[in-house]
VOGU-3710 file (C-alpha; in Angstrom, 3 decimals, decimal comma):
1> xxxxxxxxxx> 0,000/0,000/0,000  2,688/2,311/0,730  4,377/1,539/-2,584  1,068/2,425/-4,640  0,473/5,943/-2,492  4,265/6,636/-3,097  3,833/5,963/-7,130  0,483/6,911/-7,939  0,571/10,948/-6,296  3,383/12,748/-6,766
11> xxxxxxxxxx> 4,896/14,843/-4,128  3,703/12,007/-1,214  5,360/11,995/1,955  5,805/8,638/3,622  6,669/8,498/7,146  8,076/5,244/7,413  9,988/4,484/10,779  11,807/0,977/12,521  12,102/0,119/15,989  14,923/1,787/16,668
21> xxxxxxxxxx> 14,718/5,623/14,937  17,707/5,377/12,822  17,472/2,602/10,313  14,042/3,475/8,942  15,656/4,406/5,822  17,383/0,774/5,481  14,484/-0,928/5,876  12,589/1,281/3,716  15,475/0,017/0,677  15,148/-3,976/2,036
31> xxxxxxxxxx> 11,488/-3,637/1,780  10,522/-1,919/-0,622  12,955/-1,068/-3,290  13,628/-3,810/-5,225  10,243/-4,176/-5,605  9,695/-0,762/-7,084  12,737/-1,190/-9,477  11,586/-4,625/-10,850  8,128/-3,633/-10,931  7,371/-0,858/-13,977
41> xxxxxxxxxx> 3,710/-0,009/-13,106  1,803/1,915/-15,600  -1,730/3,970/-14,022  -4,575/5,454/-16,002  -3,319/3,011/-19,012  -6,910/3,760/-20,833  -4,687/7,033/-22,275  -1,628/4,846/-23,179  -0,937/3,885/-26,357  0,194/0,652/-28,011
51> xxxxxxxxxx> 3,671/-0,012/-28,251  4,078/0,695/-24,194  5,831/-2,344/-23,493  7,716/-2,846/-25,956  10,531/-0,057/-24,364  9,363/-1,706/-20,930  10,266/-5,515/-21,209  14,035/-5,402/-22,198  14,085/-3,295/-18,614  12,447/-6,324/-16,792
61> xxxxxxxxxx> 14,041/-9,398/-18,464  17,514/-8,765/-16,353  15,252/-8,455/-13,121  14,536/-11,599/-10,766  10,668/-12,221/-11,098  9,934/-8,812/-12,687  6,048/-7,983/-12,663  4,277/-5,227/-14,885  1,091/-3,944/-13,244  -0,979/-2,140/-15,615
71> xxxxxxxxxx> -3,717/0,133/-13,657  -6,822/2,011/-14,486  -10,632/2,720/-15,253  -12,637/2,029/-18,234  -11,392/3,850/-21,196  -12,562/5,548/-24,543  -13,324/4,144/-27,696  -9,271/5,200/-28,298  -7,957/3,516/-25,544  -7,098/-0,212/-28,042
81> xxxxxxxxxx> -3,996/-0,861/-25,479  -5,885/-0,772/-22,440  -9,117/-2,454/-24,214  -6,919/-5,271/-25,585  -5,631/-6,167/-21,839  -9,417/-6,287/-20,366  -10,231/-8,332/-23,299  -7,810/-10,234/-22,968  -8,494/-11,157/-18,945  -12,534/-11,678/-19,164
91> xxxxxxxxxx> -11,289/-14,291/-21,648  -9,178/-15,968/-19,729  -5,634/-14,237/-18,712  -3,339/-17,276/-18,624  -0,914/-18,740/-16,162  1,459/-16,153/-15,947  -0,975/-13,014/-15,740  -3,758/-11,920/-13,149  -6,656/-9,976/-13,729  -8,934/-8,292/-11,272
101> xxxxxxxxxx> -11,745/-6,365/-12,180  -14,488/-4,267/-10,352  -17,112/-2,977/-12,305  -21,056/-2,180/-11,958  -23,081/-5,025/-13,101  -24,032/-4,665/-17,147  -27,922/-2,696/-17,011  -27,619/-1,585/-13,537  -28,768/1,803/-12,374  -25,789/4,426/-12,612
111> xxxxxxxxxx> -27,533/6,360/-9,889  -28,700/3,851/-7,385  -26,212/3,691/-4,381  -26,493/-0,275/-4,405  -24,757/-0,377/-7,794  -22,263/1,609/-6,550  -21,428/-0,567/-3,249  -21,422/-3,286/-5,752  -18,322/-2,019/-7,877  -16,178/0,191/-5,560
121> xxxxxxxxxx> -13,629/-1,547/-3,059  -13,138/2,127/-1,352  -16,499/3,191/-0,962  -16,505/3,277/3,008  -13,043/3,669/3,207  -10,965/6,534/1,557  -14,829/7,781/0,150  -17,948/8,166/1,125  -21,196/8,043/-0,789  -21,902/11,943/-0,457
131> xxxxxxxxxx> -18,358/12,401/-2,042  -19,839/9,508/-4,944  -23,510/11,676/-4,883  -21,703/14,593/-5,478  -19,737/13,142/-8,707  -22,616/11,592/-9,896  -24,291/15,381/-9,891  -21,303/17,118/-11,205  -20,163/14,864/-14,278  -21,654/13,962/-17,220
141> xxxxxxxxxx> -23,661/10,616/-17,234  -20,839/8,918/-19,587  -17,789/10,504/-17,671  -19,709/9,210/-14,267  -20,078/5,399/-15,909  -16,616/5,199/-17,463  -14,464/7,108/-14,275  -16,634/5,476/-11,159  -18,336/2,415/-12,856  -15,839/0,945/-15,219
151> xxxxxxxxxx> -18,300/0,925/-17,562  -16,296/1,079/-21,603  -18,501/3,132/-24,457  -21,779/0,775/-25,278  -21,950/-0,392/-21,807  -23,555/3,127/-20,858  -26,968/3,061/-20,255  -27,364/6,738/-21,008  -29,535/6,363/-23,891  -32,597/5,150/-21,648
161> xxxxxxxxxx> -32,794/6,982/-18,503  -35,650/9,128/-19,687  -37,382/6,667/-21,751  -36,913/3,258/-21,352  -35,634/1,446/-24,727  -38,678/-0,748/-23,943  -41,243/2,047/-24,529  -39,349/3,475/-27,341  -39,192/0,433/-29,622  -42,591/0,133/-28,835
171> xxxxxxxxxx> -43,784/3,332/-30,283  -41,928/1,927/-33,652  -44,266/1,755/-36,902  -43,007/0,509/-39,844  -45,639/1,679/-42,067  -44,733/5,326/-41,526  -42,867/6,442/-44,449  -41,197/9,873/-45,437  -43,310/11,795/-47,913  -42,364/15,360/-49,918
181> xxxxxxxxxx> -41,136/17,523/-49,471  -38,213/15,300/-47,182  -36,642/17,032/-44,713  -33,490/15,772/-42,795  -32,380/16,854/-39,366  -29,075/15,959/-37,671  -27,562/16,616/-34,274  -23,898/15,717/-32,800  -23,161/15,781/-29,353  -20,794/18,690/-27,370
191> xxxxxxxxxx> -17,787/16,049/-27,985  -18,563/14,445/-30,713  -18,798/11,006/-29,626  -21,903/10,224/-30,680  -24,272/11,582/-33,798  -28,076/11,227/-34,972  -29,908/11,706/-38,351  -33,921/11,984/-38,276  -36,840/12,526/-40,942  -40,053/13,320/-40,507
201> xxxxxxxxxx> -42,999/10,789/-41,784  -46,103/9,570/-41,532  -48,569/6,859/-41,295  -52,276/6,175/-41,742  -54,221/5,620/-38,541  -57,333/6,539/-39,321  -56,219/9,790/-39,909  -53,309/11,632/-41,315  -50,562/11,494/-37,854  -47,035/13,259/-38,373
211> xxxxxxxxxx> -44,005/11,515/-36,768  -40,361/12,153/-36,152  -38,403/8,826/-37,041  -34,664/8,609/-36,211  -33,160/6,906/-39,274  -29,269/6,978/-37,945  -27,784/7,050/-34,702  -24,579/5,792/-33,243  -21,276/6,645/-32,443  -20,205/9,140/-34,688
221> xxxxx> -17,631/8,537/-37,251  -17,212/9,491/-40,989  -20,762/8,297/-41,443  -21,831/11,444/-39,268  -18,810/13,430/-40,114
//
């Protein structure tokens, strides 16, 4: 523990004493420094980038049972190093690697204080749930879901907190067609991340009934470029 506090905010002080007063820094070395200099540890890898260990492994070969910890939340749809590793361990990691993962239950409620107890080995400990309330207030639904709930882009429910995808798809008529004169409409979000294209239609119902039908939506890409 004191290892991880000493590498993962810089500028710690560790107060780290032995029985006597004077050989604190010794024991510091026969404890704990090997272990730092075998041990490369890379946090937040969801911003690394492929190609990370390639200038990391020659380092470790020479060591005696070197060990590369590789740290952090969900990630973007950019983060293919990080992705690759957390695909890679729900599959199966292998002998020589571990994998440990907490993260909210797929379809759970972002907002519902159960999820979180379900998903966050601090919560109780070094935070509290008015700290996790406040979060959940401040950030945006996806930044809340990928930071807090390890949830990756397409596990985020935020689609369907309004309207349940249930009573949407319901409402879906596949008689209602677009008729002149056609008129598109298209919307991106603040970040771009994701995009939507809708046209206007509509059906016969006994009488004439205009509709607004989403025809595209997704991520966005060149498609919504």
């Amino acid at each position: 523990m004191v290892v991880h506090r000493a590498r993962r905010w810089a500028g710690s002080w560790m107060l780290y004493g032995a029985q006597d007063r004077i050989h604190a820094r010794a024991k510091w070395e026969d404890d704990h420094l090997a272990t730092l200099q075998r041990s490369p540890f890379a946090d937040e890898a969801w911003a690394l980038e492929q190609g990370l260990e390639q200038g990391l492994s020659p380092t470790m070969v020479t060591r005696p049972q070197p060990q590369l910890w590789v740290v952090s939340t969900a990630g973007t749809a950019r983060s293919a190093y990080f992705r690759g590793k957390v695909e890679r361990g729900r599959r199966g990691p292998g002998s020589s690697v571990a994998y440990f993962e907490w993260s909210a239950v797929p379809d759970s409620d972002p907002g519902d204080r159960a999820t979180w107890w379900g998903c966050m080995p601090a919560l109780g400990h070094t935070v509290t749930e008015a700290r996790i309330a406040a979060e959940f207030e401040r950030l945006e639904l996806a930044d809340f879901c990928r930071a807090y709930l390890n949830w990756w882009p397409g596990e985020i429910p935020a689609d369907w907190l309004v309207i349940t995808e249930a009573d949407w798809r319901a409402l879906a008529d596949p008689d209602s067609a677009a008729v002149d004169p056609v008129a598109f409409a298209a919307d991106v979000t603040l970040e771009r991340s994701h995009a939507a294209i809708a046209v206007p239609g509509c059906a016969q119902t006994g009488s004439a009934m205009s509709r607004s039908s989403t025809t595209a939506r997704g991520p966005a890409g060149s498609w919504g470029a």
